[in-house]
C-alpha positions in Angstrom: 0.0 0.0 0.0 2.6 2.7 1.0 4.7 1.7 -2.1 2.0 1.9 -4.2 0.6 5.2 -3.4 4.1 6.9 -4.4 4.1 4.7 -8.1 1.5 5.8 -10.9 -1.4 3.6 -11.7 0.4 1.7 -14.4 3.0 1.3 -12.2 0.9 -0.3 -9.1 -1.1 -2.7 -12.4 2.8 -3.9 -13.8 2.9 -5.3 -9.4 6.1 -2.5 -9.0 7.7 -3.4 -5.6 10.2 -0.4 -5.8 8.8 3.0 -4.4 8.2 5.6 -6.9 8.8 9.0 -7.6 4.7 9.7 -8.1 3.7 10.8 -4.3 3.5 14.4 -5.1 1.7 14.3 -8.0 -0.8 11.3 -6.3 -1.4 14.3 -3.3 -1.8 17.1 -5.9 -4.6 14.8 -7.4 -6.5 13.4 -5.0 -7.0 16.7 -3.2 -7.9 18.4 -6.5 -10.4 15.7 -6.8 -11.6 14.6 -3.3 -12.6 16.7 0.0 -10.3 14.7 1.6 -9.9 17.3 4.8 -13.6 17.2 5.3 -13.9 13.5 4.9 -11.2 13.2 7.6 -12.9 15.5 10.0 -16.4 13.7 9.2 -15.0 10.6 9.9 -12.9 11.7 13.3 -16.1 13.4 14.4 -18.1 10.1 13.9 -15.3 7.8 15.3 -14.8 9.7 18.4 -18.4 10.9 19.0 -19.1 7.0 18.9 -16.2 5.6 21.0 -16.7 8.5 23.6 -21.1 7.3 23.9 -20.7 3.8 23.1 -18.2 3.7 26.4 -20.7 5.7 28.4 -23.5 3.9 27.6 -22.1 0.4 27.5 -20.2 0.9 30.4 -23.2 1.6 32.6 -25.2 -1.4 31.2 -22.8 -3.8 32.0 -21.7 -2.4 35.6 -25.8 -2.6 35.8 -26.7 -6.2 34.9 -23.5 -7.9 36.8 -23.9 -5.7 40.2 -27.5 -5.6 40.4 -29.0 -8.9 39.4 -32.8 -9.3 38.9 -34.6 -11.6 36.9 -35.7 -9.1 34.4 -32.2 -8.0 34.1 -31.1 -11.4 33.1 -34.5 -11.6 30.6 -33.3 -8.6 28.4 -29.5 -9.7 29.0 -30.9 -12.8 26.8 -32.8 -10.7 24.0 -29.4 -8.8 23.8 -27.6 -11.6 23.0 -30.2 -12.6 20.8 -29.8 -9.3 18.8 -26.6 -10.4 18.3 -27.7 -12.9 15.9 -29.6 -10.4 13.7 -27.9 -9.2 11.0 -27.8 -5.1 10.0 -29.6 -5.5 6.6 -32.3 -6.7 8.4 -32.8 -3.3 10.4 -30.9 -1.3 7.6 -34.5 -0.1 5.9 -35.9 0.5 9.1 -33.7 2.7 10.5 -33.2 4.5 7.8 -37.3 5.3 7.4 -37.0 6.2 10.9 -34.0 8.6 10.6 -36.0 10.4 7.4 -38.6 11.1 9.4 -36.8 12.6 11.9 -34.9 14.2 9.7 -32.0 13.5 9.9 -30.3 12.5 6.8 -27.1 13.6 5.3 -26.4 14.5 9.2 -23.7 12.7 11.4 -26.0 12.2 14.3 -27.8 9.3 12.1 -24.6 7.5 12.0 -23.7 8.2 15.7 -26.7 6.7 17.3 -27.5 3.7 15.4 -23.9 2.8 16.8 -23.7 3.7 20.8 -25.3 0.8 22.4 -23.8 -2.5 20.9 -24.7 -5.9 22.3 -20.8 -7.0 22.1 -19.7 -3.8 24.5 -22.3 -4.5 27.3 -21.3 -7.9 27.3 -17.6 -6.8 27.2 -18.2 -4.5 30.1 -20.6 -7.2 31.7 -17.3 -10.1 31.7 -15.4 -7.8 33.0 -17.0 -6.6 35.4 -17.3 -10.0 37.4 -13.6 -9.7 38.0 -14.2 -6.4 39.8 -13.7 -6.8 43.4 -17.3 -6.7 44.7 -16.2 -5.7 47.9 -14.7 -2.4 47.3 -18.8 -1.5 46.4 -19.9 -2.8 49.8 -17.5 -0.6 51.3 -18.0 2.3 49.6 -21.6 2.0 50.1 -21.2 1.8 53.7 -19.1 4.8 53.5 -22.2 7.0 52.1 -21.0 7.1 48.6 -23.7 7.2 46.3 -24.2 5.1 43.5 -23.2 7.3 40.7 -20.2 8.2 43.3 -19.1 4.5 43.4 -19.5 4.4 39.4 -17.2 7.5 38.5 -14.8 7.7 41.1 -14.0 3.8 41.8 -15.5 1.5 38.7 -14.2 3.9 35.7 -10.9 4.3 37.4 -9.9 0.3 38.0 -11.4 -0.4 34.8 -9.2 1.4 32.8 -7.8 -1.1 30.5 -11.2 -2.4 29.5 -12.4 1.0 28.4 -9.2 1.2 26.1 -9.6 -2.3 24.8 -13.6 -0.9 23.6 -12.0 2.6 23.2 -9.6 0.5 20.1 -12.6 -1.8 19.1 -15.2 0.8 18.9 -12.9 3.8 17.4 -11.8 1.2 14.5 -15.2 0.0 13.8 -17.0 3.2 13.6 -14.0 5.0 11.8 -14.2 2.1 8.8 -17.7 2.0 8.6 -19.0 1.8 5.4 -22.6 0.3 4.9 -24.9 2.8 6.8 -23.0 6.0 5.9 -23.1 4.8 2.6 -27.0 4.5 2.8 -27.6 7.7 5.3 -25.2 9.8 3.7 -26.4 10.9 0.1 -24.4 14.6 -0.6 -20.8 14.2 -1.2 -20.3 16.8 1.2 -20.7 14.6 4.2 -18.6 11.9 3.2 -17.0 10.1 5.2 -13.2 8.1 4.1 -14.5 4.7 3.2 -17.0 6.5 1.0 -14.1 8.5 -0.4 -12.4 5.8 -1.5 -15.4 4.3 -2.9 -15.8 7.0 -4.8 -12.2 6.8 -6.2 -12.7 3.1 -7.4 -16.8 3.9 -9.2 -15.4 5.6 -12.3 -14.5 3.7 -15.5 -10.5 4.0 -15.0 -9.0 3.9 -11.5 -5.9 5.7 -10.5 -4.7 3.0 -8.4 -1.7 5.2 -6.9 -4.5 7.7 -5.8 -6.5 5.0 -4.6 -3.9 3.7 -2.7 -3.0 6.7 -1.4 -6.1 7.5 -0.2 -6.4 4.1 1.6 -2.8 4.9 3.3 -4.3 8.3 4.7 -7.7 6.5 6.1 -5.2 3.8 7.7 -3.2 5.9 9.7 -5.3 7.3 12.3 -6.7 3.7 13.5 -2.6 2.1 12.9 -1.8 5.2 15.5 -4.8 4.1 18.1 -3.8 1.0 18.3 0.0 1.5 18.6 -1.2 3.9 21.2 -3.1 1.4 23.1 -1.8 -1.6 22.6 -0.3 -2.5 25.6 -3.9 -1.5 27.7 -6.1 -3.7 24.8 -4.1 -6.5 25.7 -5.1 -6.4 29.0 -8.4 -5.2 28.4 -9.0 -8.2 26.5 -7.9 -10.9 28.7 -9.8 -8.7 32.0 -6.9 -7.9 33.9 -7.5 -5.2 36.7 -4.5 -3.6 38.0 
């Protein structure tokens, strides 16, 4: 990919593995062709207005349905899971007659919220949550600290690594999302970078060094997230709590 994007497009379809001299003149093109500033700030704004919800929201749900157990807790545990099974084409026309009504396409909102409450996070946050050490609650409750005290000031804090490791899953996932922007975003002008490069391989000749060019730009903010992170996914993943 990076040697590609400085070659020309004959270059990239005669499979040359030497970088070229082309990078310049790949820039000059593809941002004489492409908004590609505001399809990076559309797709930064939907990528971290997602990640910042999603680990509100999913945060709460799990620290709700492993510390405070009820039977109808475990009943809509189960219909989450099951919603797991559905796929998004299923929901796709749906959500998108509910969003016109509201009117709210071509706006960034209707890709934010479809997004903030995912099955796999809660249950993420749920897992983890069991290896929280129950006791530290008891005794902060006994202490007077209220619940929303106990959440903020003690869960969020120990649980650190586990909102990375979503922080990495959810940032990727919402920054390469491609399906329901493509549907709920119609104008060019809120386009987001998958759709950008879309748009760069619909014409009757691709410039495959611009293409590939593009593609390095939309790669590099999720390669620096993760190198960021990396160390606190891991232990997100596996549930440590330091």
């Amino acid at each position: 990919m990076v040697v590609s994007a400085t070659n020309s497009s004959a270059d990239v379809l005669d499979s040359r593995l030497l970088p070229g001299t082309q990078l310049l003149e790949n820039f000059a093109k593809l941002f004489a062709e492409q908004d590609v500033v505001s399809a990076m700030v559309n797709s930064f704004l939907i990528a971290v207005g997602t990640t910042v919800l999603s680990l509100l929201l999913c945060s709460i749900a799990g620290y709700g349905f492993e510390v405070f157990h009820s039977r109808a807790k475990d009943a809509v545990l189960a219909i989450l899971l099951l919603a797991m099974m559905i796929p998004f084409a299923a929901t796709m026309i749906p959500l998108f007659e509910l969003f016109a009504n509201a009117g709210l396409v071509n706006s960034l909102i209707a890709v934010i919220v479809p997004t903030i409450a995912t099955p796999f996070l809660i249950l993420l946050f749920r897992q983890a949550t069991r290896s929280f050490p129950h006791e530290i609650i008891e005794a902060a409750r006994i202490d007077g600290v209220s619940e929303v005290g106990i959440f903020a000031r003690i869960y969020m804090p120990t649980m650190r690594s586990t909102y990375a490791a979503a922080a990495v899953i959810t940032f990727m996932t919402a920054w390469n999302n491609f399906l329901w922007p493509r549907v709920i975003l119609i104008n060019n002008d809120v386009q987001t970078m998958p759709l950008l490069i879309s748009n760069l391989s619909a014409g009757y000749v691709t410039d495959y060094g611009v293409l590939m060019l593009a593609v390095l730009l939309a790669s590099l903010p999720t390669m620096v997230i993760f190198l960021v992170l990396q160390r606190a996914f891991a232990a997100g993943i596996t549930g440590a709590i330091k």
